[in-house]
N, C-alpha and C positions, 0 to 999 in steps of 0.2 A: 857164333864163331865156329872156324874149323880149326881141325889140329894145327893147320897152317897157321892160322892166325887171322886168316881171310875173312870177312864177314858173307855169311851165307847170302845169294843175290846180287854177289857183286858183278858189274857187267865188265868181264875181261875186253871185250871188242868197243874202247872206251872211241867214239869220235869227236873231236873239239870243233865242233860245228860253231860256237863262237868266239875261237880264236881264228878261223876262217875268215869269218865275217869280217871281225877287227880285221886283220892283215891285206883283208880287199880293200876297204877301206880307205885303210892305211895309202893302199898305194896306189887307189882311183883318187887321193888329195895327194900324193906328191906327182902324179901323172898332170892332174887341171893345174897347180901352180906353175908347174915347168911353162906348160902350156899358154897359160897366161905372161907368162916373162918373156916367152921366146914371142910373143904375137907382139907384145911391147916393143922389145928390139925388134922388130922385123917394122911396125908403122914409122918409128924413129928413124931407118935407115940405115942402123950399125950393120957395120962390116967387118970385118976381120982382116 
């Protein structure tokens, strides 16, 4: 430890390379279900 308090070898330049991933994810599954709903409504014929 430093006077700081900091433990020696700490990597300041921290990057969440898997909270990336999850949130790609994330939102490559809420992009295919839209996807899927709207190609549903669209064989069915709904209109607006």
């Amino acid at each position: 430890m430093t006077e700081e308090g900091v433990p020696i070898g700490t990597d300041e330049e921290f990057k969440p390379r898997g909270t990336v991933a999850i949130v790609a994810l994330f939102t490559a599954t809420l992009v295919l279900l839209w996807l899927s709903i709207y190609l549903i409504l669209i064989a069915r014929g709904v209109t607006t």
